[in-house]
C-alpha positions as CSV (number, residue, x, y, z in Angstrom):
1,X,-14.1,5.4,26.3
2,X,-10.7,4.7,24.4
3,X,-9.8,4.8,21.1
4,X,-9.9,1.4,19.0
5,X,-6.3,2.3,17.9
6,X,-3.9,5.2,18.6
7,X,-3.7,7.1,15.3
8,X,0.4,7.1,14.6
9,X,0.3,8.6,11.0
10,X,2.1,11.5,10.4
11,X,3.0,11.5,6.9
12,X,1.4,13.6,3.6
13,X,-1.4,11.3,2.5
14,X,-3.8,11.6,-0.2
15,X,-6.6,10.1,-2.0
16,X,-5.3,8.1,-5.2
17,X,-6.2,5.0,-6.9
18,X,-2.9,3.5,-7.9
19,X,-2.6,0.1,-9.8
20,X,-0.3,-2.3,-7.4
21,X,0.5,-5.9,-7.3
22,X,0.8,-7.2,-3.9
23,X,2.6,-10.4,-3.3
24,X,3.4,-12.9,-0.5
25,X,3.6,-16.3,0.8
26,X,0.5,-18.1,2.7
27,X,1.2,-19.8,6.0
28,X,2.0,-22.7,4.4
29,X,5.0,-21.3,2.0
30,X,3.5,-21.0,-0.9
31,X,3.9,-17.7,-2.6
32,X,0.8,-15.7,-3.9
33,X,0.3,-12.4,-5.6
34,X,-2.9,-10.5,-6.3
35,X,-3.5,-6.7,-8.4
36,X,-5.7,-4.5,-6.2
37,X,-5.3,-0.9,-6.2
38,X,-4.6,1.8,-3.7
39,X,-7.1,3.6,-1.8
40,X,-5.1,6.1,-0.5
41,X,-0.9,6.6,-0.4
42,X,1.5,8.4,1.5
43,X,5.4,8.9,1.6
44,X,5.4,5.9,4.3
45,X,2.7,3.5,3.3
46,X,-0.3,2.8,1.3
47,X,-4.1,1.0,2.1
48,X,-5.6,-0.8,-0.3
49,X,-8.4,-3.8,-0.5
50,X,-6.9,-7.5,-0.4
51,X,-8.5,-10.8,-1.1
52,X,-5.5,-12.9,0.3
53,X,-5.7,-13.4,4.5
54,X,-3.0,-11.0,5.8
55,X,-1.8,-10.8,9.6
56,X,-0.5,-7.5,11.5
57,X,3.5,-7.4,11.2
58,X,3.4,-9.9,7.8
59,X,5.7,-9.1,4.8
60,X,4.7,-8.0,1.7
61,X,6.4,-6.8,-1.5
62,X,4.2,-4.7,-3.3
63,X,4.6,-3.6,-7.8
64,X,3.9,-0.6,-9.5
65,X,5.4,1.6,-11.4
66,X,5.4,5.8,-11.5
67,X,3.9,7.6,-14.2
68,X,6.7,7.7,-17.3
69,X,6.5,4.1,-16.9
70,X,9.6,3.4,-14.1
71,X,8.4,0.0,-12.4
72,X,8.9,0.4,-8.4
73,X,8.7,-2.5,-6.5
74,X,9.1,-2.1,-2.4
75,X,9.0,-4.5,0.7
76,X,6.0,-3.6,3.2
77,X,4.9,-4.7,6.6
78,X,1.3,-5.0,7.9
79,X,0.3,-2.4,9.7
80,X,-3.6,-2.8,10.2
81,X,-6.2,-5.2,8.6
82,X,-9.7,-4.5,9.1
83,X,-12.9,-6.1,7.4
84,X,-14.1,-5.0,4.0
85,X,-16.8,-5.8,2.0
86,X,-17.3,-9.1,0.3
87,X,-14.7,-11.0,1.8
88,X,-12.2,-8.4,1.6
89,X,-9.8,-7.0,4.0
90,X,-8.3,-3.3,3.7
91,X,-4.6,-3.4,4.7
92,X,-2.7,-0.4,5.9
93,X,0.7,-1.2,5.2
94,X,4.5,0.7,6.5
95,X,7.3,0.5,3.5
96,X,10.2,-1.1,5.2
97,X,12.6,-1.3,2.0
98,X,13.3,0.5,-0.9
99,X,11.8,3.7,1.3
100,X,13.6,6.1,-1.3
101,X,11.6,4.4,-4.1
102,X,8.3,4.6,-2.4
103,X,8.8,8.3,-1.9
104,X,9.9,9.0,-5.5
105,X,7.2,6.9,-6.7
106,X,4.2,9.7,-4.4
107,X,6.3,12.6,-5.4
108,X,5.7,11.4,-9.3
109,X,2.2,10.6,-8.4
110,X,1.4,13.0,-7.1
111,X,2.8,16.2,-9.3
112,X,0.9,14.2,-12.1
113,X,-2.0,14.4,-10.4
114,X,-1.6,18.3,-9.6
115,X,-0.8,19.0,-13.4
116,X,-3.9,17.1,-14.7
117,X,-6.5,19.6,-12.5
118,X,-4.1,22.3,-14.0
């Protein structure tokens, strides 16, 4: 038996709930945005739960900001969209823009995180 999906992740990843806004536009244009939070994050992408209907290989631009208060804001691609619970959808997502920003954005993240369990 095959695998559902070949596993092409090879980036540091780790376990942190990150506020986010994640914005786009519907198939018919018009441009929606909706706050979620990460599940996990890594120096290439980010899943997180999502209300709005997202398709494989759609654009997103996703918000945040790093933890002395440096907003961040980066263009994504869909990478995988799987069913959630209560309607929702967890989207894996690939930074396609701003890559340099994403990654100073986990490195912040993440050496907060190591000096608070200090």
């Amino acid at each position: 038996m095959s695998p559902q999906f070949e596993e092409k992740r090879f980036a540091l990843r780790m376990a942190l709930r990150l506020p986010i806004v994640v914005s786009g536009r519907s198939d018919d244009g018009a441009a929606w945005s909706e706050p979620t939070e990460t599940d996990d994050i890594s120096t290439t992408g980010t899943l997180f739960h999502l209300n709005q209907k997202v398709s494989s290989g759609e654009s997103l631009y996703l918000r945040s900001h790093r933890p002395d208060g440096v907003p961040v804001e980066v263009k994504a691609r869909v990478v995988r969209v799987a069913p959630a619970v209560h309607g929702t959808s967890r989207v894996g997502v690939e930074i396609v823009e701003s890559k340099e920003n994403w990654l100073r954005l986990f490195v912040a993240w993440v050496a907060d995180d190591q000096g608070e369990e200090e």
